[in-house]
C-alpha positions as CSV (number, residue, x, y, z in Angstrom):
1,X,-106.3,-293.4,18.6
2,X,-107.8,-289.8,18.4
3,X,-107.3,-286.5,19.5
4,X,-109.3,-283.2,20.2
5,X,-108.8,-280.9,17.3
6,X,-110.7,-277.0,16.8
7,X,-110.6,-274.9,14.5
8,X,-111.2,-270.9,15.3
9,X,-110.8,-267.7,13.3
10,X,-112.2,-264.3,14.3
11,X,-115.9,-265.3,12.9
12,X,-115.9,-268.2,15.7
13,X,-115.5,-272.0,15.9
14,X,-115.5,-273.6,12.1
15,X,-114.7,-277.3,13.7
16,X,-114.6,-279.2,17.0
17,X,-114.0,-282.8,17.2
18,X,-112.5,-285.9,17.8
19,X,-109.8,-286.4,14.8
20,X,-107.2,-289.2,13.5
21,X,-105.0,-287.1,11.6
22,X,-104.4,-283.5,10.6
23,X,-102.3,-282.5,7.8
24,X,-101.1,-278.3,8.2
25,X,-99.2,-276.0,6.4
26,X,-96.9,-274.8,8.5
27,X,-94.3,-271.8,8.3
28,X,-91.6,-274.6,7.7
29,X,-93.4,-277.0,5.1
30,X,-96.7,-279.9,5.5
31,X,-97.0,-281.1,9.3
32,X,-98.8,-284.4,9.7
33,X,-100.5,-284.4,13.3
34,X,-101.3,-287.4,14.9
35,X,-102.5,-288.7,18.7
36,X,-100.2,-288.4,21.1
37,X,-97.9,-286.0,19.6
38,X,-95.4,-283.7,21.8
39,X,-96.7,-280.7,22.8
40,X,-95.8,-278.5,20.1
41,X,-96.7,-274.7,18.9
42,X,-96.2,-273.3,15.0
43,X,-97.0,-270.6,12.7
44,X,-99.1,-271.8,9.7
45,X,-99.3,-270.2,6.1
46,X,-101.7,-269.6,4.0
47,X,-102.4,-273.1,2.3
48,X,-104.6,-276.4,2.8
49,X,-105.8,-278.3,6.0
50,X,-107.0,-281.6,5.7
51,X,-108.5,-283.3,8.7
52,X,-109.6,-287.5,9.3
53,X,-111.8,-288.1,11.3
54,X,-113.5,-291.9,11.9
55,X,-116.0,-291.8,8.9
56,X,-114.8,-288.8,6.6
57,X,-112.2,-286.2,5.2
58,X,-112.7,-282.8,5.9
59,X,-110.8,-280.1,3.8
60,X,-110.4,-276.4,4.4
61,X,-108.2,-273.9,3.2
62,X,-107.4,-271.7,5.7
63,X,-104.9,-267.7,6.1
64,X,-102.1,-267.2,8.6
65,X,-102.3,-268.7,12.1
66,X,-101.2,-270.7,14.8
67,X,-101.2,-274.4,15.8
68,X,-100.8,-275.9,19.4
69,X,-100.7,-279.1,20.4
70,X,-100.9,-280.4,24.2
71,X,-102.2,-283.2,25.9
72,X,-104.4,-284.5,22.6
73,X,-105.8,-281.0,22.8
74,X,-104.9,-279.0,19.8
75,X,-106.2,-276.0,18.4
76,X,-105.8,-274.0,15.1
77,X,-106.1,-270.1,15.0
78,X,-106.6,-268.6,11.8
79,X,-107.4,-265.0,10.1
80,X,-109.5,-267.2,7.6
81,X,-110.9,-270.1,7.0
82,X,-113.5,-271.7,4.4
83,X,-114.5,-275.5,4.1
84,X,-113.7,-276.7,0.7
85,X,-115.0,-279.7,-1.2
């Protein structure tokens, strides 16, 4: 099962897809996100995303934000982010 994930910092939308799994640093250690969570807000830290989608594993490292979760709608706000190999 999937969910709706994005990915937006000040210089627009990085990402915007249909995801299995999203791993986050948040403000109180790693979060794993997956379908069908509760809804659910968080601060994230500076640190590592890594998203799955169906064919491939995206990795980003992103600054301070938030996370929200509702619905299988979630979105992450950062000051930065950059897509990392």
């Amino acid at each position: 099962m999937n969910f709706n994930f994005d990915i937006i910092s000040p210089k627009g939308k990085l990402f915007s897809g249909d995801v299995k799994q999203v791993t986050l640093p948040s403000s109180t250690g790693e979060l794993t996100i997956l379908a069908r969570h509760m809804p659910f807000v968080c601060c994230i830290n500076i640190g590592k995303v890594e998203v799955r989608t169906e064919k491939e594993i995206l990795k980003y490292s992103t600054g301070k934000g938030f996370f929200s979760i509702e619905e299988n709608q979630s979105t992450l706000l950062v000051e930065d982010v950059l897509s990392t190999p």
